[in-house]
C-alpha positions in Angstrom: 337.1 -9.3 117.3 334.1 -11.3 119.0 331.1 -11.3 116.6 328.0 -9.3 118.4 324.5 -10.9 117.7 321.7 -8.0 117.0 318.9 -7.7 119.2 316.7 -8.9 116.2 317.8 -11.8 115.5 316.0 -12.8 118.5 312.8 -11.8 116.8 312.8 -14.7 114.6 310.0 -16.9 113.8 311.4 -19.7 115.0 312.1 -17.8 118.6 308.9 -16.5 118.8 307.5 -19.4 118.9 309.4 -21.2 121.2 308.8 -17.8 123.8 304.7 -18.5 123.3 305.4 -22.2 123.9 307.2 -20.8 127.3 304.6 -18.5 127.4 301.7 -20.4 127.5 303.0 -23.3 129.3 303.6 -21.0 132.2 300.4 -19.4 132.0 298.6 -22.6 132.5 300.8 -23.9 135.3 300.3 -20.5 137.5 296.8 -20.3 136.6 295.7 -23.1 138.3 298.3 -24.5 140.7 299.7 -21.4 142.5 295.9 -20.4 144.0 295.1 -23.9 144.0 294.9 -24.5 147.4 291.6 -22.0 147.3 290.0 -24.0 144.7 291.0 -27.3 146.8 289.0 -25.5 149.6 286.4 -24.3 148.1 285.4 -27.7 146.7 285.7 -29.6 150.5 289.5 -30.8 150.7 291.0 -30.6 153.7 294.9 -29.2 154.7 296.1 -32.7 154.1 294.0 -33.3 150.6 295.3 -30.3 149.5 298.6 -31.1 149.9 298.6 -34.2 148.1 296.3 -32.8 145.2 298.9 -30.2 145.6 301.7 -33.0 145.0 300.1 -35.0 142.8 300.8 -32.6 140.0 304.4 -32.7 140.7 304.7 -36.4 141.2 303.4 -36.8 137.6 306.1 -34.3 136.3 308.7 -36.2 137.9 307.9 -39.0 136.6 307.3 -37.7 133.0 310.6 -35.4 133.1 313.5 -38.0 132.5 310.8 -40.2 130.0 310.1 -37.4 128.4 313.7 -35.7 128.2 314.6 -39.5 127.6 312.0 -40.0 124.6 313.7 -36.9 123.0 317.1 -38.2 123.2 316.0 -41.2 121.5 314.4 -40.4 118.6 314.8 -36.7 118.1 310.7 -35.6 118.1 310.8 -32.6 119.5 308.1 -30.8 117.8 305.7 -33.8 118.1 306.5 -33.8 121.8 306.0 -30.3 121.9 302.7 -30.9 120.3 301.3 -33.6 122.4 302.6 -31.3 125.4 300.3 -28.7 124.9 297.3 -31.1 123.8 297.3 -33.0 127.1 298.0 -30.0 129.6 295.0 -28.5 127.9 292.7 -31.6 127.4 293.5 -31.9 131.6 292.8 -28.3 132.4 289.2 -28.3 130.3 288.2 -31.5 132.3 289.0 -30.9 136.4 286.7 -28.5 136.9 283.8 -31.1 135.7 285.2 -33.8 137.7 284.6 -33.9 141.9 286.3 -36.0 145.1 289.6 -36.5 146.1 290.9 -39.0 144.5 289.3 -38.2 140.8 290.7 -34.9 141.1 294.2 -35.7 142.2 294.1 -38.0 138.9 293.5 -35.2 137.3 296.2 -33.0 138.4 298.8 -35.9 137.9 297.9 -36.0 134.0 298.2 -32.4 133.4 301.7 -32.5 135.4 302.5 -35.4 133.1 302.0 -33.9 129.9 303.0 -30.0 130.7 306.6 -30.9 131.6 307.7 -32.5 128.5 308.3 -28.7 126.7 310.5 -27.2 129.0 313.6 -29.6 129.1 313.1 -29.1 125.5 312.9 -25.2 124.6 315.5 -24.6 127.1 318.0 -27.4 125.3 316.9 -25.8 121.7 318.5 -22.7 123.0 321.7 -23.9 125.1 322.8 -26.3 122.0 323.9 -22.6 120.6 327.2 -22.5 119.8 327.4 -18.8 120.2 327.5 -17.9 124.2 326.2 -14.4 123.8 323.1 -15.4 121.8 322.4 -18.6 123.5 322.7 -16.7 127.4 320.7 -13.6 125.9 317.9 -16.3 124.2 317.7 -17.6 127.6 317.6 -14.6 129.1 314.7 -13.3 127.2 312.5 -16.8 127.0 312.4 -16.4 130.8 311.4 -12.7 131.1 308.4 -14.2 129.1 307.8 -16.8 131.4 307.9 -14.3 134.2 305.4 -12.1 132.4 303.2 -15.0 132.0 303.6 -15.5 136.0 303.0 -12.2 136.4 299.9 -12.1 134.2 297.9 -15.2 135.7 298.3 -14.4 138.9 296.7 -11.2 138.6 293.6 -13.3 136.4 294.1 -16.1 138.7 293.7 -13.5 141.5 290.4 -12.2 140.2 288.5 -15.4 138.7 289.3 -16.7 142.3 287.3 -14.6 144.1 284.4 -15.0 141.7 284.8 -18.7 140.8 288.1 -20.7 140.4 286.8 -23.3 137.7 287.4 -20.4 135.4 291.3 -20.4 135.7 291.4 -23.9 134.4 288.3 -23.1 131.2 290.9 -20.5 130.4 294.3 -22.2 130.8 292.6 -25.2 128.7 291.5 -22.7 125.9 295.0 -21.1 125.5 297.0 -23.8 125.6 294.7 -25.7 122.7 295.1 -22.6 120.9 298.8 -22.4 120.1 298.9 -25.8 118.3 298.8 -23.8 114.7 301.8 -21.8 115.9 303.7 -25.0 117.1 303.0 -26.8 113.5 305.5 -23.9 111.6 308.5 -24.9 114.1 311.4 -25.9 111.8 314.6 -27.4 112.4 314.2 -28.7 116.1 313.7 -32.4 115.3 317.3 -34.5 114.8 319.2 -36.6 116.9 322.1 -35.0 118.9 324.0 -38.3 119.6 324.4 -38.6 115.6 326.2 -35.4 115.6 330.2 -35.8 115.2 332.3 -36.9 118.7 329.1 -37.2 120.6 328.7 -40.8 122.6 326.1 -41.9 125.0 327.1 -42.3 128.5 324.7 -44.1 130.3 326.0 -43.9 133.8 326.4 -40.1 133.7 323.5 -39.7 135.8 324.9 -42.0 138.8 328.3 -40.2 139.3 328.2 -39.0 142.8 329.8 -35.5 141.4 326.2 -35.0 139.8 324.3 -36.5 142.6 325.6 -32.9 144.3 324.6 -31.0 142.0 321.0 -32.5 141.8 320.9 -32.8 145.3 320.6 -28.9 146.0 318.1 -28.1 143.2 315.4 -30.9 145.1 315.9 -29.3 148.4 315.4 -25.9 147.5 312.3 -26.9 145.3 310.9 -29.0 148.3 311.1 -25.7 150.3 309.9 -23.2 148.4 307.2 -25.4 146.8 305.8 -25.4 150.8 306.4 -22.0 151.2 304.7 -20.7 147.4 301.3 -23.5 147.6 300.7 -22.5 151.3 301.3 -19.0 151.5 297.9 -17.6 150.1 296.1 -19.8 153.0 298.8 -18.3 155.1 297.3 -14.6 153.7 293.7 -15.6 153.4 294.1 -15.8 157.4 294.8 -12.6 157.6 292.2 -11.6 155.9 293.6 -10.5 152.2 291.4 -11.3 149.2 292.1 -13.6 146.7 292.7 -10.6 143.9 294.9 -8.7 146.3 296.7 -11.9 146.9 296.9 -12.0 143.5 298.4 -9.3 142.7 300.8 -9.3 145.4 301.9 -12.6 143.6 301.9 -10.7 140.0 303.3 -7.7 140.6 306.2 -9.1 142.8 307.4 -11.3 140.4 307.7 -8.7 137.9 310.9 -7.1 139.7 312.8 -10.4 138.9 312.1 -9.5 134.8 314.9 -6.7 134.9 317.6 -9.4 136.7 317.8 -12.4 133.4 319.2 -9.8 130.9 321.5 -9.2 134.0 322.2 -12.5 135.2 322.5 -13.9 131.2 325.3 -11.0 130.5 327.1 -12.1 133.8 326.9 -15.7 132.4 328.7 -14.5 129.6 331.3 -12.6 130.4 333.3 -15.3 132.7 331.9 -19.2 133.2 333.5 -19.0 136.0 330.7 -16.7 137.6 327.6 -19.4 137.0 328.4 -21.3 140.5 328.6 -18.2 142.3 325.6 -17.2 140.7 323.9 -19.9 141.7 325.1 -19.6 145.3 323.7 -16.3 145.7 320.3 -17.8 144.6 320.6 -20.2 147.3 321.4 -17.5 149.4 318.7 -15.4 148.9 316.0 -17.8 148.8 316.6 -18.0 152.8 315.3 -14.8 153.1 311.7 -15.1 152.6 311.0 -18.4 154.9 312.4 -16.2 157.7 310.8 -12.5 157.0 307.3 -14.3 155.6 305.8 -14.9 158.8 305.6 -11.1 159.8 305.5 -9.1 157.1 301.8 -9.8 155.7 300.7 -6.0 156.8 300.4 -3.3 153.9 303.3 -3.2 151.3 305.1 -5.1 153.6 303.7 -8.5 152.3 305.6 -7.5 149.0 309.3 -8.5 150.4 308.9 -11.5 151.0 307.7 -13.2 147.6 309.9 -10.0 145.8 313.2 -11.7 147.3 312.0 -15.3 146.3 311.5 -13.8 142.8 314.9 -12.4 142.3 316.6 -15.7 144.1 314.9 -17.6 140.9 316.2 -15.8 138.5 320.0 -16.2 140.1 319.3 -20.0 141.0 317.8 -21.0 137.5 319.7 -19.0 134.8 322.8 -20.3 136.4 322.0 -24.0 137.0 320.5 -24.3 133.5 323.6 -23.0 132.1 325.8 -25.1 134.3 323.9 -28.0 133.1 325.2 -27.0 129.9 328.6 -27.0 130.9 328.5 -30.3 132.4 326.5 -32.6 130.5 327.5 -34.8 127.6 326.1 -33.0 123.9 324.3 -36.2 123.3 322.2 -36.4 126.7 321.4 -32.2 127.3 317.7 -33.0 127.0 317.8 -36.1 129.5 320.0 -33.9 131.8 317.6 -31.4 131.8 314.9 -33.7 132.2 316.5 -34.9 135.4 316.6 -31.2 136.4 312.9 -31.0 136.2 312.4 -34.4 138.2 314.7 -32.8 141.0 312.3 -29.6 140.7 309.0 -31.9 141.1 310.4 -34.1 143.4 310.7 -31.3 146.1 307.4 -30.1 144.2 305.4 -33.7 145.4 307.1 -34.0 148.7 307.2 -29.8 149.9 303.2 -29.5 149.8 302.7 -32.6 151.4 305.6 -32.5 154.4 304.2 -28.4 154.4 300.9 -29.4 155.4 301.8 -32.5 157.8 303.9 -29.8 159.5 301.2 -27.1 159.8 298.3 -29.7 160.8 300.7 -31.1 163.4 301.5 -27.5 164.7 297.9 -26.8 165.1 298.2 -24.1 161.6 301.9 -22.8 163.1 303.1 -21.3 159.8 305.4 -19.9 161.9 307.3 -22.7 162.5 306.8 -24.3 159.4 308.5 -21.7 156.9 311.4 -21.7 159.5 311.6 -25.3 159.6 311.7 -24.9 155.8 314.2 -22.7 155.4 317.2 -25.5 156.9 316.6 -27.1 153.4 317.4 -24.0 151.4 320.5 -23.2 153.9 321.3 -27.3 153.6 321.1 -27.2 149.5 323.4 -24.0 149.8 326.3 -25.9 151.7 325.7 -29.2 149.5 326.1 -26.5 146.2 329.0 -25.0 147.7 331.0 -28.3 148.2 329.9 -29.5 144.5 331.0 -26.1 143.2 334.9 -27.0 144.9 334.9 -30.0 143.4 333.7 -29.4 140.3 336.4 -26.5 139.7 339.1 -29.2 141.1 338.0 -32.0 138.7 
């Protein structure tokens, strides 16, 4: 009979912990990069500016991913790196609303991208190292409902300290992150290496196989996408005269409709394996949507659809690639894997706010064409996916 795992075990000390690491690693990313393009504004950047400031965040995430994932691998720190994660994300938030000018403050934004990706490669491999499918799909499940409800949550204080003063986004991402370092201190049992476990070798040219080239492929288009379509639409909205709290909470409150899909998507997940590609591919699918609809529904409720869709299609995308990952990487390297996962994400992350803007200056503000220009990538990662899923399932 296949053991059942009780809904409390997931309230464990040790889980709980790792959720307000999610938790507030989220919260300080959506605080002050999803509005940021207001705060870019308000303190004299151009379209362009803002698009690299944008992208400099992102570039220092993809850069610090696979070091970081890398670093883990290596020596087994993970609550150290956990630790130093939170430190400099925080350290980085306190200090760019003091600083002024382009350059200083796309510095600025690289360091906190630098420091705030090392902890999610890392809780996510802590949970998918489970040998027990049900409770590592359901952990997953339920860390990202948390990380949705932190979305949810800043945007709707991002939303309001925007319209008042934006500085006050990063005072209070700073704050919160410095204050979870206590919590962090009473994690137990993370640290060890993974290639000293028994049957586990180091392959060093995983990561070049063309098989996972296709599979990495997809993730950075679709992230190079919506990463245009997600840093430009409040401008897009602020031009049709919404306010930055409404804007906000269009952006909260949408998001919250994806938090009844991971418990969904995670019991799918476990029923068959065989269901995580086409999971995925409906992700792709519906990300497609909302670079099409976008440009005319910003009237009413209507301007709900759009970013609801894009919320659902990351639940489908990212609980099934994560889990994939699983699958498919060596035991020894899940943490480097996953780090590479994040560098695809903030690849599309440095390049989609910076090709978004060239686009819209170059079309004279056409957002228009410039979310259905974006939305080939998504339709291109989805074909890309769906050859890597056929040969995946032949190899």
């Amino acid at each position: 009979m296949k053991k059942r795992v009780p809904f409390f075990h997931f309230l464990s000390p040790q889980f709980l912990i790792l959720t307000l690491v999610a938790f507030v690693a989220n919260f300080t990313y959506i605080s002050t990069s999803i509005l940021f393009a207001l705060f870019a504004q308000k303190n004299g950047l151009n379209v362009t500016e803002t698009g690299i400031a944008i992208s400099s965040l992102t570039l220092g995430a993809l850069m610090g991913g696979p070091i970081w994932g890398k670093f883990v691998d290596r020596n087994g720190k993970r609550k150290l790196t956990i630790l130093i994660s939170v430190i400099g994300q925080g350290v980085f938030c306190l200090f760019t609303p003091l600083i002024s000018g382009f350059l200083p403050l796309v510095l600025m934004r690289f360091g906190f991208g630098w420091f705030w990706v090392a902890q999610t490669p890392i809780v996510n491999e802590i949970i998918i190292k489970k040998r027990n499918i049900e409770a590592r799909n359901r952990e997953l499940s339920w860390i990202n409902i948390i990380r949705g409800l932190s979305y949810s949550f800043a945007m709707l204080l991002s939303g309001y300290f925007s319209d008042f003063d934006p500085s006050w986004n990063f005072y209070l991402a700073g704050i919160v992150s410095l204050v979870i370092i206590y919590p962090i201190l009473l994690l137990k049992k993370v640290d060890g290496l993974r290639s000293q476990e028994k049957d586990l070798i180091i392959d060093n040219k995983w990561i070049l196989k063309w098989k996972n080239f296709l599979f990495y492929l997809p993730i950075f288009l679709r992230s190079t996408a919506v990463n245009g379509l997600s840093f430009f639409i409040p401008l897009f909205w602020k031009d049709k005269g919404l306010s930055s709290a409404f804007i906000g909470m269009v952006l909260g409150i949408s998001n919250l409709i994806q938090l009844m899909f991971f418990p969904l998507v995670g019991k799918m997940c476990s029923r068959k394996t065989k269901n995580i590609p086409i999971i995925i591919q409906l992700g792709y699918t519906l990300t497609v949507i909302p670079f099409i609809v976008a440009p005319f529904f910003y009237r009413g409720s209507s301007v709900f659809i759009p970013q609801s869709v894009l919320s659902i299609s990351w639940v489908f995308f990212y609980i099934g690639t994560t889990l994939l990952l699983g699958e498919i990487a060596p035991h020894s390297q899940r943490t480097e894997a996953l780090g590479w996962m994040e560098t695809a994400f903030n690849l599309g992350g440095t390049i989609g706010p910076i090709t978004f803007s060239f686009i819209l200056a170059g079309s004279s503000n056409n957002y228009l064409l410039s979310f259905i220009s974006f939305s080939v990538l998504v339709f291109s990662a989805l074909v890309i996916f769906s050859s890597y899923e056929k040969k995946y399932f032949k190899s």
